[in-house]
NUDOKE-106127 format. One record per residue (C-alpha): residue in three letters; chain; x, y, z. Coordinates in steps of 0.05 Angstrom, whole numbers, plus 5000, padded with zeros to 4 digits. Example, Ala and Ser with C-alpha at 12.3 -4.5 7.8 and 13.67 -1.06 7.14 Angstrom:
% NUDOKE-106127
{pt 'ALA'; 'A'; {5246; 4910; 5156}}
{pt 'SER'; 'A'; {5273; 4979; 5143}}
***
This chain:
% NUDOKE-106127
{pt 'UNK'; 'A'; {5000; 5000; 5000}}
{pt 'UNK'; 'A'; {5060; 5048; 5002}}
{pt 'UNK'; 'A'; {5067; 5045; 4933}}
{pt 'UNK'; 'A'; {5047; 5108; 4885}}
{pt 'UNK'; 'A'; {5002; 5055; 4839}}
{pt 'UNK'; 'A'; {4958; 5040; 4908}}
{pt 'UNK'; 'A'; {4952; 5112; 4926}}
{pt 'UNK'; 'A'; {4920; 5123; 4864}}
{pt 'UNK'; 'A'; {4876; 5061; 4857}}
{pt 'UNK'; 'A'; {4853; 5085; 4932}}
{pt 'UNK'; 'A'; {4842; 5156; 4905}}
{pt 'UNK'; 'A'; {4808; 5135; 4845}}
{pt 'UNK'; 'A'; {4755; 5082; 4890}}
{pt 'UNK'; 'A'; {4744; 5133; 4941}}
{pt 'UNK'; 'A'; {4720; 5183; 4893}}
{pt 'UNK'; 'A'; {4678; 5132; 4848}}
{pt 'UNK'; 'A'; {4650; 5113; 4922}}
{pt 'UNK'; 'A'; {4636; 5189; 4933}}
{pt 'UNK'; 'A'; {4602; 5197; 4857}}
{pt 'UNK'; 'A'; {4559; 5139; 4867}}
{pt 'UNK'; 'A'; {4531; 5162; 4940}}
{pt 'UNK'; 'A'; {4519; 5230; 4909}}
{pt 'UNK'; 'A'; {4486; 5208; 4853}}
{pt 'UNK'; 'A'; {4439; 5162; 4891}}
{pt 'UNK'; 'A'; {4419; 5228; 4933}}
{pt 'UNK'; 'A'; {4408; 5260; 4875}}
{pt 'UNK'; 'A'; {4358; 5207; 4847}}
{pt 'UNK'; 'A'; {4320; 5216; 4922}}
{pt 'UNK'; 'A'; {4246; 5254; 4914}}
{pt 'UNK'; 'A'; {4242; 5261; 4987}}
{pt 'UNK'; 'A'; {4304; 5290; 4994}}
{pt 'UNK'; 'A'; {4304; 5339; 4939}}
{pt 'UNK'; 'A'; {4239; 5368; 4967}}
{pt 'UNK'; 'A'; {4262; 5366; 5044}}
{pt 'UNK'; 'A'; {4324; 5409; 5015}}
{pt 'UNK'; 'A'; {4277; 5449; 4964}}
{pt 'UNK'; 'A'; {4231; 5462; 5032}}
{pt 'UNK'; 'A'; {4292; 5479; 5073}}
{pt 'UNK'; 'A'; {4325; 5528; 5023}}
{pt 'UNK'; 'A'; {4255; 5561; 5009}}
{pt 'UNK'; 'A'; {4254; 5560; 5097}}
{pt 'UNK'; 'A'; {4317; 5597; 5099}}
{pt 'UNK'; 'A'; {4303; 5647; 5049}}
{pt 'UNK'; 'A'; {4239; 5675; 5081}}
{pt 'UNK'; 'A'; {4287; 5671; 5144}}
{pt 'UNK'; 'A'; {4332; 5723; 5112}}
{pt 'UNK'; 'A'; {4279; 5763; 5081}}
{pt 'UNK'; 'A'; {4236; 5770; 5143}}
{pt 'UNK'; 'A'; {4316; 5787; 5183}}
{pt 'UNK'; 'A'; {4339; 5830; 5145}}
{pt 'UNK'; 'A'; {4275; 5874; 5139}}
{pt 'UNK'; 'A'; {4283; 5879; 5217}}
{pt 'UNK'; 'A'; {4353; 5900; 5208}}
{pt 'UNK'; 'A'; {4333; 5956; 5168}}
{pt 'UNK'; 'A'; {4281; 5972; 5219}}
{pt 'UNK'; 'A'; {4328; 5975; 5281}}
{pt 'UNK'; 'A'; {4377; 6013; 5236}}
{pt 'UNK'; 'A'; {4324; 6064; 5220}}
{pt 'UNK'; 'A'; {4298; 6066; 5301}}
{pt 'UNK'; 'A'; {4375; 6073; 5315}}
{pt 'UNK'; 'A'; {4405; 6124; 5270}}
{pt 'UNK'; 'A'; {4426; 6183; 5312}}
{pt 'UNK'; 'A'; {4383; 6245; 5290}}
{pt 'UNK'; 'A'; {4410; 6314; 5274}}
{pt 'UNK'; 'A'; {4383; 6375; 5318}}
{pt 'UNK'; 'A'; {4316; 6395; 5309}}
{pt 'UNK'; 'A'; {4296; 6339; 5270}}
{pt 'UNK'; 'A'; {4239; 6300; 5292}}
{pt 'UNK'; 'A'; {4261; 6230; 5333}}
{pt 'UNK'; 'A'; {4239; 6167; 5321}}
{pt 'UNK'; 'A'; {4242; 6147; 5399}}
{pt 'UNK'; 'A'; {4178; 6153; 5432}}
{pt 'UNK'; 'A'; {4210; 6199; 5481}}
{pt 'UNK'; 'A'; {4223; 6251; 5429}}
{pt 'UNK'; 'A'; {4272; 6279; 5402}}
{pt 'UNK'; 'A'; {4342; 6270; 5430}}
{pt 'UNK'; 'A'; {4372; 6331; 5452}}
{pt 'UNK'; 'A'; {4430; 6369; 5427}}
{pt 'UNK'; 'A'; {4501; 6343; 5440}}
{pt 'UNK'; 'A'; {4552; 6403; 5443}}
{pt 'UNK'; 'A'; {4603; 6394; 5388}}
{pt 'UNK'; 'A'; {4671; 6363; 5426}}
{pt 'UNK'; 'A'; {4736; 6402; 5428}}
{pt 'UNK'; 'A'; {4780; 6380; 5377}}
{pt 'UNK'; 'A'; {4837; 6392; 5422}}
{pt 'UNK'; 'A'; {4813; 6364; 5481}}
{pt 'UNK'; 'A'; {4825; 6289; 5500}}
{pt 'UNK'; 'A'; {4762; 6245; 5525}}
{pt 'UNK'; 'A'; {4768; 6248; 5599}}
{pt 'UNK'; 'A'; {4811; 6313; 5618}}
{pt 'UNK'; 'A'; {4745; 6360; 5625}}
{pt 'UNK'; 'A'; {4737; 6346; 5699}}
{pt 'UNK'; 'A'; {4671; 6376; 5723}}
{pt 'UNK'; 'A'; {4647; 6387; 5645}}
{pt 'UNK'; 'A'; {4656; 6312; 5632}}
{pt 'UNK'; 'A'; {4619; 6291; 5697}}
{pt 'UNK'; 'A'; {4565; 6340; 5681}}
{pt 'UNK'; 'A'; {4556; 6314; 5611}}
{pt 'UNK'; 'A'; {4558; 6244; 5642}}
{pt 'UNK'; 'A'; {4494; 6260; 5679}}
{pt 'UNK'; 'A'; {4458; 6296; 5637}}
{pt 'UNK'; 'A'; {4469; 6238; 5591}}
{pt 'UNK'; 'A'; {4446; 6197; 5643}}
{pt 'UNK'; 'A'; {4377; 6233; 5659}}
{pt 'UNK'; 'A'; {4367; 6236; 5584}}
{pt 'UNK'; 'A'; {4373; 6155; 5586}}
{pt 'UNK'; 'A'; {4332; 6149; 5651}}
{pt 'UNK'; 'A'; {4277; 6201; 5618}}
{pt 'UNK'; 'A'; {4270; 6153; 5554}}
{pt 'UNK'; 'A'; {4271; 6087; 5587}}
{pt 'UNK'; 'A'; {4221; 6113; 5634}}
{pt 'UNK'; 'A'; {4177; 6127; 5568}}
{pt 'UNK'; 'A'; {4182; 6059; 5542}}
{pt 'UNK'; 'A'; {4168; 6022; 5606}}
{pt 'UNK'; 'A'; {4108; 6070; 5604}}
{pt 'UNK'; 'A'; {4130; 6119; 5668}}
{pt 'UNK'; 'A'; {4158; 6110; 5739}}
{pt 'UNK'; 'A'; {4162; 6047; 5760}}
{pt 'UNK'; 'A'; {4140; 6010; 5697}}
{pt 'UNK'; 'A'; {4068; 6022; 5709}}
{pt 'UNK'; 'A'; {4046; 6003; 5633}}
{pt 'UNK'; 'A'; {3969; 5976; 5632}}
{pt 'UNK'; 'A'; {4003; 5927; 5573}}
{pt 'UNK'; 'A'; {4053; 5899; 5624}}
{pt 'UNK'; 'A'; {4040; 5836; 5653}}
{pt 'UNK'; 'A'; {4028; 5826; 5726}}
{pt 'UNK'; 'A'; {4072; 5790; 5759}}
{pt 'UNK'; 'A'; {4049; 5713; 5776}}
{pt 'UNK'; 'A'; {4024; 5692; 5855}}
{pt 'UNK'; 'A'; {4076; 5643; 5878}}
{pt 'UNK'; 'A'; {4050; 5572; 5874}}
{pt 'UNK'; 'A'; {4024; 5538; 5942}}
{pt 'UNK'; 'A'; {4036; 5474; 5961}}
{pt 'UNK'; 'A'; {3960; 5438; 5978}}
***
């Protein structure tokens, strides 16, 4: 089996072997539909995904000042323009400041989607009783 001649006779029957298994697939009815069903699956898959990418990339895109938001909180306010000079992090008391105004912005809109303090929505679902034991 060490010999060049074998290698190739092994080559050779491995890939007839190969031909013949694909060929009886091939031949299959059942199988060609399962894969016809499962490529026709995936597609809608990708259709339905990527509309919802273009949806959350439209919800998402960051909105120039004085345009109208697309947040149910409305419209995000107006970021002052950074220094180009300035490295992240030196401001001191102007970075903490625009930390927490950030911050209060965030708290403001997340308090609009959970639909005010405390999550009080009337769509949110009540929390269940814990179970008793009879």
């Amino acid at each position: 089996m060490n010999s060049p001649e074998d290698l190739d006779r092994l080559a050779a029957d491995w890939i007839a072997l190969w031909e013949s298994e694909l060929a009886g697939l091939g031949q299959d009815a059942e199988l060609a539909e399962a894969w016809s069903a499962s490529v026709a699956l995936m597609a809608a898959f990708w259709r339905a995904q990527s509309a919802q990418m273009a949806a959350a990339a439209k919800w998402q895109a960051p909105h120039e000042p004085g345009t109208p938001s697309s947040s149910p909180a409305g419209p995000a306010p107006a970021q002052p323009a950074p220094d180009p000079g300035r490295q992240p992090g030196d401001g001191g008391d102007d970075d903490a400041a625009a930390l927490r105004a950030r911050l209060a912005e965030l708290e403001r809109r997340l308090a609009a989607l959970e639909g005010g303090p405390g999550g009080g929505s009337p769509d949110r679902r009540k929390p269940r009783a814990p179970r008793r034991k009879p």
